[in-house]
Structure formats: structure tokens, C-alpha cells
NUNUKOL-627105 format. One record per residue (C-alpha): residue number from 0; residue in three letters; x, y, z. Coordinates in Angstrom, 2 decimals. Example, Ala and Ser with C-alpha at 12.3 -4.5 7.8 and 13.67 -1.06 7.14 Angstrom:
! NUNUKOL-627105
<atom pos="0" code="ALA" X="12.30" Y="-4.50" Z="7.80"/>
<atom pos="1" code="SER" X="13.67" Y="-1.06" Z="7.14"/>
END
This chain:
! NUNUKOL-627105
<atom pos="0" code="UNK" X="182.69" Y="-104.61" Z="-106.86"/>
<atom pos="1" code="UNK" X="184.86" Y="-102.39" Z="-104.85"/>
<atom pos="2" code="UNK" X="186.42" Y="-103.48" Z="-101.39"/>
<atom pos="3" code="UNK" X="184.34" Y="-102.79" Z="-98.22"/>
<atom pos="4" code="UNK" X="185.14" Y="-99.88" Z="-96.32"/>
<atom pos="5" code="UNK" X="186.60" Y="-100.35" Z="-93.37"/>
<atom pos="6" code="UNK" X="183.96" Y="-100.26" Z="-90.24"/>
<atom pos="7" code="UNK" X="184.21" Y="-96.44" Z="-88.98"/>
<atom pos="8" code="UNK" X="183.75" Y="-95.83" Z="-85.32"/>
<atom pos="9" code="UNK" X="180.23" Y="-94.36" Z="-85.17"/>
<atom pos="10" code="UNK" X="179.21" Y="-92.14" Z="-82.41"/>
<atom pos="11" code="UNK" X="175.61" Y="-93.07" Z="-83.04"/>
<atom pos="12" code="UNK" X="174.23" Y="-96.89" Z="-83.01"/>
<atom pos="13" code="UNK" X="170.89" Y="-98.91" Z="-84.23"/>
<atom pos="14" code="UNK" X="168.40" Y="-98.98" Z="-80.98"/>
<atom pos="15" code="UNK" X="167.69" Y="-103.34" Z="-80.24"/>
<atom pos="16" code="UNK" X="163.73" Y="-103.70" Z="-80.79"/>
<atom pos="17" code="UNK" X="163.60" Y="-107.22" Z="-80.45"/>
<atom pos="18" code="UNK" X="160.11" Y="-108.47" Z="-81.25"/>
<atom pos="19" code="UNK" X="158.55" Y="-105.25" Z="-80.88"/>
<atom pos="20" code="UNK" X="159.39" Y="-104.49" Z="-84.71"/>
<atom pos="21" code="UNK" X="160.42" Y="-106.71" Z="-87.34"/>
<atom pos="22" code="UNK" X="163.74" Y="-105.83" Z="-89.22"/>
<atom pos="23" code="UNK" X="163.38" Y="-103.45" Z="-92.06"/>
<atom pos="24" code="UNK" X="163.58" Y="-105.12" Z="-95.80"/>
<atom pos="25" code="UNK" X="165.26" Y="-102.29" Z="-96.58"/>
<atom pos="26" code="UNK" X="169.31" Y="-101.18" Z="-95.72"/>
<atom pos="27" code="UNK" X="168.58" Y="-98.79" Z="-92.53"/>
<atom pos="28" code="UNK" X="167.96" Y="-98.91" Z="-88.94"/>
<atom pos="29" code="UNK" X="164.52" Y="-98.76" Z="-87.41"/>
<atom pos="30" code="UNK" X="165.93" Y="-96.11" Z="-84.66"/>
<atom pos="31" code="UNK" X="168.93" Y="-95.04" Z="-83.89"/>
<atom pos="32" code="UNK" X="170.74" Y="-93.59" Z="-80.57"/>
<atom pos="33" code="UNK" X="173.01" Y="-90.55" Z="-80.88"/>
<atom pos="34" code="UNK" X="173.40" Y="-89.20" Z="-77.29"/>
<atom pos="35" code="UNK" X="170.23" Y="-88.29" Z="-75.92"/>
<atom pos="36" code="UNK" X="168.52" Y="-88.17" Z="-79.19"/>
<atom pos="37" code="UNK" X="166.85" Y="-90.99" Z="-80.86"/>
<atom pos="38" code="UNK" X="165.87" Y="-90.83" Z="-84.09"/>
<atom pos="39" code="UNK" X="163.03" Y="-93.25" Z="-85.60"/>
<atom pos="40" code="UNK" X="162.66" Y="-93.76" Z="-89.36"/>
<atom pos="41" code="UNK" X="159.43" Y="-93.50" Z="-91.12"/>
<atom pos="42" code="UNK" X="156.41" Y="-96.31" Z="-89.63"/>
<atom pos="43" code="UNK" X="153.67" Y="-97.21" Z="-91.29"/>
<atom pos="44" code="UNK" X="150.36" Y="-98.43" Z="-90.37"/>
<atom pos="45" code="UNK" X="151.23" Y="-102.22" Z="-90.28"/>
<atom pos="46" code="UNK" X="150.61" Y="-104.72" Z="-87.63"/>
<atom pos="47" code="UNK" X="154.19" Y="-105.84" Z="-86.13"/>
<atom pos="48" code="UNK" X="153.18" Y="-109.36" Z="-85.81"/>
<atom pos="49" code="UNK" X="151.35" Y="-109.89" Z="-88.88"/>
<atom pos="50" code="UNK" X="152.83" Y="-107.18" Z="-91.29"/>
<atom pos="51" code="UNK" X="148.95" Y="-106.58" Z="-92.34"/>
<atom pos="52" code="UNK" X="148.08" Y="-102.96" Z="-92.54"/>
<atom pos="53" code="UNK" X="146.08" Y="-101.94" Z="-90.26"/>
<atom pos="54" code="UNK" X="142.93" Y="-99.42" Z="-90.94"/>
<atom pos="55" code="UNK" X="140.92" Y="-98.11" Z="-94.43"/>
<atom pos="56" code="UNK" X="141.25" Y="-94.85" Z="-92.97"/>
<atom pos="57" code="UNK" X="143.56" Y="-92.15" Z="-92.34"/>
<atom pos="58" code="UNK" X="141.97" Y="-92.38" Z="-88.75"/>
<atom pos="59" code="UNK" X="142.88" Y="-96.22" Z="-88.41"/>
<atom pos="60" code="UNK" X="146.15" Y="-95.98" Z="-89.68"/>
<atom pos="61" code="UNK" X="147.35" Y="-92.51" Z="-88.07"/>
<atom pos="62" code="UNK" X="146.27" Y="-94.65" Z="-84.71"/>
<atom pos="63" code="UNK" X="148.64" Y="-97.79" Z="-85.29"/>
<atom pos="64" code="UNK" X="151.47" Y="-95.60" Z="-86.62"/>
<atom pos="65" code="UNK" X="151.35" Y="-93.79" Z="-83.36"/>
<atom pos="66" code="UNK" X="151.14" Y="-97.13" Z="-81.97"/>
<atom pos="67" code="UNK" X="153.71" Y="-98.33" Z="-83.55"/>
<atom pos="68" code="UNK" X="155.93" Y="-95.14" Z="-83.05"/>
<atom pos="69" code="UNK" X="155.27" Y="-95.40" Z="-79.14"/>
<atom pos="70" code="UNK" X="156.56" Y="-99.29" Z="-78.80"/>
<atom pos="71" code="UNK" X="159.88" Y="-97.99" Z="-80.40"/>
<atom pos="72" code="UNK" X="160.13" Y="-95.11" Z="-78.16"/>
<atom pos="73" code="UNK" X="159.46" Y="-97.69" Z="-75.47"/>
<atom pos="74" code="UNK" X="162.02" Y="-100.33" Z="-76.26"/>
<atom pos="75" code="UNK" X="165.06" Y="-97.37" Z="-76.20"/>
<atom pos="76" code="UNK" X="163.50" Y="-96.11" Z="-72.74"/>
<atom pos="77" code="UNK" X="161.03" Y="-93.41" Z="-73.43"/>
<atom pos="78" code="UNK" X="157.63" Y="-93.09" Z="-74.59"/>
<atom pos="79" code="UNK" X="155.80" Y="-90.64" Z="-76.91"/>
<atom pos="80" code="UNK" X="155.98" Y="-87.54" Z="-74.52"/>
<atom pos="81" code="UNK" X="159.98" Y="-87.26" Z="-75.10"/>
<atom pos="82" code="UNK" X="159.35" Y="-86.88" Z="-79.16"/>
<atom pos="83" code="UNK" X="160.41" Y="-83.49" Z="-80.11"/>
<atom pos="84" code="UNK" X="159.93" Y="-83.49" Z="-83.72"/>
<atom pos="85" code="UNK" X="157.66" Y="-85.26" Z="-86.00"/>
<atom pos="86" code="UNK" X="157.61" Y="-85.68" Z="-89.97"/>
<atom pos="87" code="UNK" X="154.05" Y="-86.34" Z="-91.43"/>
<atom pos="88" code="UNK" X="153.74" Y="-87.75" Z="-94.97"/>
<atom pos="89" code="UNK" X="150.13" Y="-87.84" Z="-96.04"/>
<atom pos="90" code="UNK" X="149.21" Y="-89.89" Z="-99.20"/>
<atom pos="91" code="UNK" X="146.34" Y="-87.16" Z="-99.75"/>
<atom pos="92" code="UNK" X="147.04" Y="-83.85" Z="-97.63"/>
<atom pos="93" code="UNK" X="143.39" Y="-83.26" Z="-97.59"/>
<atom pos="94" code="UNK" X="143.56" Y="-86.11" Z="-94.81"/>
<atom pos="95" code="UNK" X="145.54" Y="-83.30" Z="-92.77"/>
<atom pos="96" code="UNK" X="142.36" Y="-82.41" Z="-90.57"/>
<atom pos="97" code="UNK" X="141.26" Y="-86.13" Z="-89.75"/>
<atom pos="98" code="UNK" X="145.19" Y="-86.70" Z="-89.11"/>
<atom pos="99" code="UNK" X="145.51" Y="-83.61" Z="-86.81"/>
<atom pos="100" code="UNK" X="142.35" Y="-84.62" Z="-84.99"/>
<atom pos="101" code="UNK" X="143.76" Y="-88.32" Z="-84.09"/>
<atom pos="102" code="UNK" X="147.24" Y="-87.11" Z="-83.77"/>
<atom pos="103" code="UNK" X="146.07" Y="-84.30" Z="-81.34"/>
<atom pos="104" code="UNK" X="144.37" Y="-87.02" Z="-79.37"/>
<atom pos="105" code="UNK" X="147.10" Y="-89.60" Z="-78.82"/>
<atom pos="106" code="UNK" X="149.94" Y="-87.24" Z="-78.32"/>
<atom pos="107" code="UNK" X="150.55" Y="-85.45" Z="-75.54"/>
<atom pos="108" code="UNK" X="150.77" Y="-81.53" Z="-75.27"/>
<atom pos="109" code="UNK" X="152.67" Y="-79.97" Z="-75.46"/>
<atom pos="110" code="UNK" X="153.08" Y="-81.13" Z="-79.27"/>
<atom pos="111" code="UNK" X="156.22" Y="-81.29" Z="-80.81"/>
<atom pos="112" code="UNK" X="157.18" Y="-79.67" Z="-83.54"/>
<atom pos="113" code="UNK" X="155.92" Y="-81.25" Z="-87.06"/>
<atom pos="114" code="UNK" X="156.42" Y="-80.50" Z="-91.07"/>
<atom pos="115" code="UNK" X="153.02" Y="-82.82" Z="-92.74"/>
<atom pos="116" code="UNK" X="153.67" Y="-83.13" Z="-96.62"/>
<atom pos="117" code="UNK" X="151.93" Y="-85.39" Z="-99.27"/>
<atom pos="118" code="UNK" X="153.39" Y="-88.09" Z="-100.47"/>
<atom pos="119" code="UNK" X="153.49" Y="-90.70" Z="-102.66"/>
<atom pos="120" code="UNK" X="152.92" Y="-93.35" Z="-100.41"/>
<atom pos="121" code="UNK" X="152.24" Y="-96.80" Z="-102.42"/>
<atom pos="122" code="UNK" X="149.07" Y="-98.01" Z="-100.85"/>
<atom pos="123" code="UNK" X="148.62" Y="-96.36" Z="-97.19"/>
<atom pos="124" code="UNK" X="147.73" Y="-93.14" Z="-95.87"/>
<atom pos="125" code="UNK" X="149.86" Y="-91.91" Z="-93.22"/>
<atom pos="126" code="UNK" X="153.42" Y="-92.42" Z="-92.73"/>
<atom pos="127" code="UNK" X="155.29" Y="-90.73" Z="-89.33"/>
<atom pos="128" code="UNK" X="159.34" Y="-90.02" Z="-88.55"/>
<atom pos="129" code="UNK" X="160.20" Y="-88.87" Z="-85.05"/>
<atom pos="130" code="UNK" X="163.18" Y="-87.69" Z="-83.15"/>
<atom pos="131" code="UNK" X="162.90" Y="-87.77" Z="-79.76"/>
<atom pos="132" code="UNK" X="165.27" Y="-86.65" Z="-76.58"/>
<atom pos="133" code="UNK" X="165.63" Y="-89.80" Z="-74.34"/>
<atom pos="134" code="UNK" X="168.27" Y="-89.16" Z="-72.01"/>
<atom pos="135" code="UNK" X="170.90" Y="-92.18" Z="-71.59"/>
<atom pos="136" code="UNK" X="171.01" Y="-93.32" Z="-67.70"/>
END
């Protein structure tokens, strides 16, 4: 096993979510704070306390992701009207219209920019990354 790098100074660092979302399984940061911008890795319809998805529909589930999206907005200071770009990964991209309907309803105008693909997405429907511009101070 090769020796550990030694810890660079990062000008970015891993946004504190406390309870609001469990710890990923996975090596990476829920969101992370580079200036002004925050940047929040993919979420996925599940239930923070339980870790149950929630919803059977693309509906149900685009509504907690969003849910889920806004509490980590919240916890680094800003909410869902500071997002500026959004990454939509559909399990079946004919979803896109009952997606864009929800989406359209939750977020506030105006909309930031988005890219929605299909993906592979092991079980759920919807899966959302964000960056959004949450100015520090």
C-alpha cells in the first residue's frame, strides 16, 4: 500500500450537515464550500431519518429529493432559490414531463440552469446534483 499523501491545503471544504443528512457510505462529501459556491452531490429520494425511499413515483421521489436538496442548502445558509445549476438523472427519461411538472412547482423562477439524462439508477427514479451561489458572511 503506498504512503498517504500528505494533507494538501484545500481552498474548498465539506459543508457540516449534522443530522440533517446522514454521512455518505461512499468516499465523498455531501456538499462542499468553495467561496461562494456550494456544490451538492447527487440526493436521492430517501428519508434522512429512516434511509427508506420515499415515493413509487417519479412525482414522490422528485418531491423528497428537492426536499432533501433544500435542507442541505439550508444547513450551509441558503435555500433552493440560490441554486444555479442543476443535474437531473432520470432512471427512465420518459419521466422527464412528470419530473419537469414537480420540479417546476417546487423551485422557484427563475429556474436555474439544468442538463436531465437517463441513468442507470439501481432502484429509484430521480436523482438531483446542484451548485448553488451562497455568499459567505
Amino acid at each position: 500500500m503506498p504512503d498517504a499523501k500528505p494533507e494538501s491545503k484545500r481552498s474548498w471544504a465539506p459543508i457540516a450537515l449534522g443530522a440533517v443528512i446522514p454521512a455518505p457510505a461512499g468516499a465523498y462529501s455531501v456538499a462542499v464550500r468553495a467561496g461562494g459556491l456550494v456544490f451538492v452531490s447527487g440526493q436521492i429520494p430517501k428519508d434522512p431519518a429512516t434511509g427508506a425511499v420515499v415515493g413509487n413515483d417519479v412525482e414522490g421521489q422528485t418531491r423528497q429529493v428537492l426536499k432533501n436538496l433544500d435542507a442541505i442548502l439550508r444547513a450551509a445558509g441558503g435555500t433552493l432559490a440560490d441554486v444555479v445549476s442543476v443535474t437531473a438523472y432520470l432512471a427512465d427519461p420518459d419521466d422527464w414531463g412528470s419530473f419537469n411538472a414537480v420540479y417546476r412547482e417546487v423551485m422557484p423562477p427563475p429556474y436555474p440552469s439544468r442538463t436531465a439524462v437517463g441513468a442507470v439508477l439501481r432502484g429509484i427514479r430521480v436523482e438531483l446534483s446542484a451548485v448553488a451561489y451562497i455568499p459567505i458572511g
